[in-house]
C-alpha positions, 0 to 999 in steps of 0.5 A: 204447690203448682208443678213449676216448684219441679221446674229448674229453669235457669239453673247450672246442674254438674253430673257426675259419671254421666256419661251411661246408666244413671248419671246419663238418666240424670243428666239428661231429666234435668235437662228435661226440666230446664237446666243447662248441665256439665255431662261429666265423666272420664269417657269424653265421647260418651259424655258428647253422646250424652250432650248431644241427646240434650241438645237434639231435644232443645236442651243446652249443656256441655261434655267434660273430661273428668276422673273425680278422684283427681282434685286437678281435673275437678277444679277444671271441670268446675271451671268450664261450667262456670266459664261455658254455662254459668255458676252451678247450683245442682251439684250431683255427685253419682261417679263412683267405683268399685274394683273389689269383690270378695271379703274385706279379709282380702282387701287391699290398701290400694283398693281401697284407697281407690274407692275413697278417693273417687266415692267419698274424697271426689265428692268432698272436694267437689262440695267445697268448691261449687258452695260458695257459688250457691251461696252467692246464688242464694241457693243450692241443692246438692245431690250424693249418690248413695246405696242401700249396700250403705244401709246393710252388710255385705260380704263381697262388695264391704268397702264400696258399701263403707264409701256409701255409708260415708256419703250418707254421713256426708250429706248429713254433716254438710246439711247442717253446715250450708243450711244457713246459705239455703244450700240443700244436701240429700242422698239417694240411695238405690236399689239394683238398678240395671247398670253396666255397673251392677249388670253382675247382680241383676242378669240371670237367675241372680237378678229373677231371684232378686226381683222375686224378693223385691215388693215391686216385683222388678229390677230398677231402671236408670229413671227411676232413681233420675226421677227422685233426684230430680226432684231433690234439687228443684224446689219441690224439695225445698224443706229437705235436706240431710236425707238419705232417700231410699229407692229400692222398689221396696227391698229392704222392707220385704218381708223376710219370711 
């Protein structure tokens, strides 16, 4: 094995919700490693911000508007890869959302509705429509954001932990359906990362006593989850595929004694 197996040069990656936080992470290490990337998110301006740190750095990628839970702007954004960079054979669905905290007692259908459609839904549609490109290509590596709330219970964020479990069971089932085209589908399930997203969880007293009960001692960074994805879709992972790869600094094998 040689370190060009982590190479992706020449390769058309789609991030999701990459305008900020891991997504931008994402986005911008697999430029770094040679990928022309589609910087997707419904924040046209962040994500030309993000595009324009790739550039600056020799890199080569676009901006798209993009709410994942509209089939619509899905097709458009797929279409603009193909049309402005190429055919994608990285897909990474990171966007997500979450508009509830609170018991699942008090959850609403709209809610969740909401959450479905933009975790779960989002990602379905955008699989069934970049896997014929990559199997075309010949190859493909697909890429779900999960968490490790999908891997436990949860009394205040229960629906959002539901969508992430169910992109775990997704990665599982599309693993066995595209293996015969060398298409590759993982998951990766983080920890506390710090996030606008999560910034509730990790500011404060909370996220020192979180630190506190995590082996490594720290909350974790945008890079260290772009780092594991990164590797997920380059070669390097080239026998794996229906994993869910946790990256946790080690939380949930703390000892809970």
């Amino acid at each position: 094995m040689t370190a060009d197996l982590f190479r992706l040069d020449g390769r058309v990656a789609i991030v999701t919700g990459a305008s900020r936080g891991i997504g931008r992470a994402i986005a911008i290490t697999l430029a770094q490693l040679g990928s022309s990337v589609v910087v997707a998110s419904r924040n046209l301006d962040s994500c030309e911000g993000v595009v324009k740190t790739i550039t600056t750095s020799g890199g080569r990628a676009i901006a798209v508007a993009c709410n994942v839970g509209e089939r619509a702007q899905l097709e458009q954004m797929v279409a603009a890869c193909e049309a402005q960079l190429g055919v994608p054979t990285i897909l990474v669905c990171n966007a997500a959302t979450n508009p509830v905290y609170g018991p699942m007692a008090d959850l609403e259908d709209r809610a969740f509705d909401k959450i479905m459609a933009v975790n779960v839904r989002g990602n379905i549609t955008l699989i069934n429509r970049t896997a014929p490109g990559m199997a075309a290509a010949g190859r493909g590596s697909i890429v779900l954001l999960s968490s490790i709330t999908g891997l436990a219970g949860s009394k205040n964020i229960g629906a959002y932990a539901v969508s992430k479990a169910a992109d775990a069971q997704l990665a599982r089932n599309y693993a066995v359906e595209l293996g015969s085209k060398n298409i590759r589908v993982n998951c990766v399930a983080p920890g506390l990362i710090k996030t606008d997203f999560a910034e509730a969880l990790w500011q404060g007293e909370a996220g020192k006593a979180f630190s506190a009960r995590t082996p490594l001692g720290r909350i974790g960074e945008p890079e260290d989850i772009a780092g594991v994805v990164a590797f997920l879709a380059s070669d390097a992972a080239r026998f794996v595929t229906g994993q869910t790869l946790v990256a946790d600094g080690g939380v949930i094998v703390a000892d809970p004694f």
